[in-house]
RODO-2510 file (C-alpha; in nm, 4 decimals, decimal comma):
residues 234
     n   res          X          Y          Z
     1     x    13,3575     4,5773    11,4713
     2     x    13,2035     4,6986    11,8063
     3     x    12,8417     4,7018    11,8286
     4     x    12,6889     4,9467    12,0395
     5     x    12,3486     4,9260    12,2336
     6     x    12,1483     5,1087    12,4821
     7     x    12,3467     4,9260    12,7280
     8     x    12,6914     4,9887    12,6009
     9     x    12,6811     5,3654    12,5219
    10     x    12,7930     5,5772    12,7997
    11     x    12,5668     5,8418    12,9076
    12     x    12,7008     6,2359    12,9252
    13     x    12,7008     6,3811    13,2878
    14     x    12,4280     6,6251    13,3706
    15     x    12,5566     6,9655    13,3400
    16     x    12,7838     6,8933    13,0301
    17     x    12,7066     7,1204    12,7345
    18     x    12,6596     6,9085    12,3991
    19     x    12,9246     7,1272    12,2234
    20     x    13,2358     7,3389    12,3092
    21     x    13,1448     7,6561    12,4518
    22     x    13,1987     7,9219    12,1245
    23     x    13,1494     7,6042    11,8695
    24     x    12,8607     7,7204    11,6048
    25     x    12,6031     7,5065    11,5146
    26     x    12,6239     7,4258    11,1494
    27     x    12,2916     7,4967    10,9784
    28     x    12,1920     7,3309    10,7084
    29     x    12,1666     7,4728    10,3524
    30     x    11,8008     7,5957    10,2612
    31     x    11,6105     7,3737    10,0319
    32     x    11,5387     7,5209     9,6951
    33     x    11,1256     7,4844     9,6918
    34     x    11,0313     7,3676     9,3361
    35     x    10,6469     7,2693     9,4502
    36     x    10,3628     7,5172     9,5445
    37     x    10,2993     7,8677     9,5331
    38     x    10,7116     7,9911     9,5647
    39     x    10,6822     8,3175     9,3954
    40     x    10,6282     8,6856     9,6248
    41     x    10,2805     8,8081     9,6679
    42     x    10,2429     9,0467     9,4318
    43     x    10,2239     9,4541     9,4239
    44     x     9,9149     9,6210     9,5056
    45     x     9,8015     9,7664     9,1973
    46     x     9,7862    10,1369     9,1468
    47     x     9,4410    10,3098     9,1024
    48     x     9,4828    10,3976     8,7256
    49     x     9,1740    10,2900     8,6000
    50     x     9,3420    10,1765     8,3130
    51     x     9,4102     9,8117     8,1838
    52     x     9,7262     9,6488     8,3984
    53     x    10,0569     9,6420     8,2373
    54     x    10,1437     9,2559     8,1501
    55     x    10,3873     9,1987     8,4033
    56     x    10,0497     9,2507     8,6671
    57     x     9,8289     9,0256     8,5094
    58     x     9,8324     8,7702     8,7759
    59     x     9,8877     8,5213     8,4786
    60     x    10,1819     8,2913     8,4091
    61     x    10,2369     7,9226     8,2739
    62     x    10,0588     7,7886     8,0002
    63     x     9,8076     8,0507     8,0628
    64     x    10,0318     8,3330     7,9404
    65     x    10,1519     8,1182     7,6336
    66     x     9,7878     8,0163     7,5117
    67     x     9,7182     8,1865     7,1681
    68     x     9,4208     8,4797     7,2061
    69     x     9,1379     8,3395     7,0092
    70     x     8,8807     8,6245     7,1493
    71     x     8,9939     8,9633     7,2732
    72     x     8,7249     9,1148     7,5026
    73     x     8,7083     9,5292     7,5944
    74     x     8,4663     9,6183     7,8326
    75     x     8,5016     9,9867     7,8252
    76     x     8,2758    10,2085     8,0524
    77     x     8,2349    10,4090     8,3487
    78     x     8,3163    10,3263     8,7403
    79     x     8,1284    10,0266     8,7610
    80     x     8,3979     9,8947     8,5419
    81     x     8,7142    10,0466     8,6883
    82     x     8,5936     9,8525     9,0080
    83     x     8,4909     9,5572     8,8757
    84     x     8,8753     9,5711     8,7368
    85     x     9,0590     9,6119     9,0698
    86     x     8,8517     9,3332     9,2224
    87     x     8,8729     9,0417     8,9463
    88     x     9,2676     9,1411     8,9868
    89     x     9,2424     9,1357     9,3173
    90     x     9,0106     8,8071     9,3214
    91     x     9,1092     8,6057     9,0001
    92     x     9,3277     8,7783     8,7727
    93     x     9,2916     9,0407     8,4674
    94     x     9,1612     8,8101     8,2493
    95     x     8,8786     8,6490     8,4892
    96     x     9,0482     8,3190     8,4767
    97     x     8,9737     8,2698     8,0986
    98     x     9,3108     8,3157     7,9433
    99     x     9,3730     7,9633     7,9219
   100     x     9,1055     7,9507     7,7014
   101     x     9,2162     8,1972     7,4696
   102     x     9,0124     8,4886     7,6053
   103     x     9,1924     8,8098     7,6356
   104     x     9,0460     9,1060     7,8443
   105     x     9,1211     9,4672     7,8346
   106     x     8,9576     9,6793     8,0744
   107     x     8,9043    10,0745     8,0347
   108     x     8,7195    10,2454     8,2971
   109     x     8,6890    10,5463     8,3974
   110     x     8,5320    10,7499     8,6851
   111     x     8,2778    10,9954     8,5833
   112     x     8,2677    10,8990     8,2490
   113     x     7,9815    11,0484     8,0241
   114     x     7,8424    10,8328     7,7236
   115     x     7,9406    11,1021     7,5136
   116     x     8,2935    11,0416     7,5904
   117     x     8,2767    10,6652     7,4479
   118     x     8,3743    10,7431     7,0603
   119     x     8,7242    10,9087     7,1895
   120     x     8,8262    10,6132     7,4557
   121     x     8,8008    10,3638     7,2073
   122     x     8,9315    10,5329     6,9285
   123     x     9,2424    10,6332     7,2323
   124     x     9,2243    10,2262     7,2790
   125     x     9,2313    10,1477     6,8718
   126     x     9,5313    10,3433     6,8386
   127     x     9,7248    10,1708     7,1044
   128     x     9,5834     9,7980     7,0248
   129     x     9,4124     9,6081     6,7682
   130     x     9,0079     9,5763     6,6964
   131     x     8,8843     9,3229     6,9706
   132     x     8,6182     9,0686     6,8881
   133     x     8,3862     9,1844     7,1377
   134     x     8,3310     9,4828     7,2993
   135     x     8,0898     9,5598     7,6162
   136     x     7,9916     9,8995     7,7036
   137     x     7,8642    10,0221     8,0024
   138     x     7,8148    10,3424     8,0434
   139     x     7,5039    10,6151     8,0253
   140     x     7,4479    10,5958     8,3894
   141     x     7,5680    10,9583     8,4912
   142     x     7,3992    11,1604     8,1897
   143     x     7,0981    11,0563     8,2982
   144     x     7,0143    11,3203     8,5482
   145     x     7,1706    11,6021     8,2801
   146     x     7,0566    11,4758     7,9225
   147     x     6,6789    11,4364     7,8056
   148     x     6,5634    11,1103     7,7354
   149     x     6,4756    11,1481     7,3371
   150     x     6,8358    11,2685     7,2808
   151     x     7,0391    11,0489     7,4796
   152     x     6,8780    10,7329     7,3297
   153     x     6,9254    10,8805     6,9776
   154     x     7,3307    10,9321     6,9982
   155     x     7,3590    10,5656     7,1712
   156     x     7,1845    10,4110     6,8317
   157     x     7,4319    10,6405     6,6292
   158     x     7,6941    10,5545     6,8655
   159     x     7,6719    10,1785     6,8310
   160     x     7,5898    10,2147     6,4188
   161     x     7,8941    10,4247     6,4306
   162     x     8,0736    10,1542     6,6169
   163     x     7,9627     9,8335     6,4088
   164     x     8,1036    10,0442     6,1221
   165     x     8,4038    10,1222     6,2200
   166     x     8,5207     9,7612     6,3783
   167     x     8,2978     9,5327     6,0631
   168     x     8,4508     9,2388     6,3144
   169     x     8,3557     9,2958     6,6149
   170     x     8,0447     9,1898     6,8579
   171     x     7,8989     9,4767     7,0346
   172     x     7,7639     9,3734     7,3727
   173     x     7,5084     9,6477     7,5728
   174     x     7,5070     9,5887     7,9001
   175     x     7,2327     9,7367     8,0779
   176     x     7,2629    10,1092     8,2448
   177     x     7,2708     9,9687     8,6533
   178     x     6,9810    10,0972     8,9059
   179     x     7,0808    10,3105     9,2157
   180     x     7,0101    10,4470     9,5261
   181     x     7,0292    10,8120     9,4552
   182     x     7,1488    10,9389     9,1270
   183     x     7,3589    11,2699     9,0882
   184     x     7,1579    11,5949     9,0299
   185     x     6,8046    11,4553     9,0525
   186     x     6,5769    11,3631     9,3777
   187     x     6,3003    11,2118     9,1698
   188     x     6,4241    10,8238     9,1695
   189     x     6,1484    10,7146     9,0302
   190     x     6,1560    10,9539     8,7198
   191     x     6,5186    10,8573     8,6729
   192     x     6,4354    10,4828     8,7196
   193     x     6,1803    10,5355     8,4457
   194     x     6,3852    10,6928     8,2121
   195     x     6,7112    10,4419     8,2886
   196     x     6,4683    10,1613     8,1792
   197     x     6,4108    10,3345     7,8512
   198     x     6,7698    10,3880     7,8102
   199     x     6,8489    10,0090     7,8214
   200     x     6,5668     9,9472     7,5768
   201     x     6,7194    10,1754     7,3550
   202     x     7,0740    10,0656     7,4016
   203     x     6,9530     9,6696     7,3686
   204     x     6,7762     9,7199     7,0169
   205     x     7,1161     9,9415     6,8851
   206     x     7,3237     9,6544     6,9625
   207     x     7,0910     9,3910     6,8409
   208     x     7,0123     9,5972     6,5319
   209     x     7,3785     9,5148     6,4575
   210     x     7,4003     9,1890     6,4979
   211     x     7,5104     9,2621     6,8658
   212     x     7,4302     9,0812     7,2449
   213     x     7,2792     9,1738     7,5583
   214     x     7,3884     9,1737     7,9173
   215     x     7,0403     9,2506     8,1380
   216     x     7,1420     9,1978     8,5488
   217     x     6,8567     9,0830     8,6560
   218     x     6,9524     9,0069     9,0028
   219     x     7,1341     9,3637     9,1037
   220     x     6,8304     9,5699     9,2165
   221     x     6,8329     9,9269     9,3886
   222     x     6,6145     9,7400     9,6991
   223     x     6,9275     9,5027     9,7523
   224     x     7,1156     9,7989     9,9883
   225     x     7,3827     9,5465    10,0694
   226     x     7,5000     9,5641     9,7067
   227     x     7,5760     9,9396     9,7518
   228     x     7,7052     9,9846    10,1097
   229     x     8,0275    10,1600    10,0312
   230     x     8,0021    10,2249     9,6783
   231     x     7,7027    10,4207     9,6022
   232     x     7,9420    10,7486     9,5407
   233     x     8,1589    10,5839     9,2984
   234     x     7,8976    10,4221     9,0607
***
């Protein structure tokens, strides 16, 4: 058997091409990737303001098979129609908490009016079943347009109405958000006022029943950074 060395092997003139002229070079079969992220970034979502279809839930794996021990709503205005594109956007539609058995369902809507709450949920009961917990947030845009006394006394009926209606469930308040200008009224002040009263309200209705509290104590109207951009849509 020959043995060939650096020595031995004959070097190719200068000027020769390494293949026939016209030869193709073979290329080699592409690697089927079975590690890392393979799949397609997904589909921007479209600006429904309603809860993602299951196929967009960001969610696969084990974390799609994990049985739903606590299914969350959080049903409310724009705060929470934003606060849904971005944890799809950021994490996924369930916050990162489905592999804990935590299911959320998001229903917000633009513009909504507190007194529109009773007829999105019971539009969400007949779709799905009770959840165990449900957060509202909404109030925010009837208070420029509804007098204090009377907007605090339908929330309490509200929420009674509520804890009735779903014996199960945990009814979370979470508080009414400050702002920079509010929509009909120049008197901030007034409105902050009366906004703090709201909460009050709203936090001993849902407590009354047995209920929790969600207070954001660190989003205040003086932090402008938090509203650069977004101050029309809250």
């Amino acid at each position: 058997m020959p043995v060939y060395n650096k020595s031995s092997t004959k070097k190719r003139p200068a000027g020769t091409p390494s293949r026939a002229l016209g030869q193709r070079k073979r290329r080699r079969p592409a690697r089927l990737q079975t590690e890392g992220n393979t799949e397609p970034e997904p589909e921007p979502q479209q600006e429904t303001g309603l809860e993602p279809e299951p196929e967009s839930d960001n969610v696969t794996g084990e974390q799609a098979r994990a049985p739903v021990e606590n299914d969350v709503w959080i049903v409310g205005s724009s705060i929470i129609y934003w606060a849904q594109r971005m944890s799809v956007k950021l994490l996924d539609s369930h916050l990162k908490l489905r592999h804990r058995g935590v299911l959320v369902r998001w229903s917000g809507h633009r513009g909504m009016s507190w007194f529109q709450l009773l007829n999105v949920i019971k539009d969400q009961l007949s779709l799905k079943p009770p959840p165990d917990f449900l957060i509202l947030h909404t109030g925010g845009n009837d208070l420029g347009s509804i007098p204090t006394g009377g907007l605090c006394a339908r929330i309490r009926q509200d929420v009674e109405h509520l804890h009735e209606m779903l014996p199960g469930c945990t009814i979370i308040w979470s508080d009414i958000l400050p702002r920079i200008t509010y929509r009909g009224c120049d008197k901030v002040q007034s409105i902050e006022r009366k906004r703090k009263r709201i909460n009050r309200s709203g936090r001993l209705a849902a407590l009354d029943v047995g209920g929790r509290v969600i207070k954001h104590p660190d989003i205040s109207h003086t932090c402008k950074g938090l509203y650069l951009g977004m101050t029309r849509f809250i």
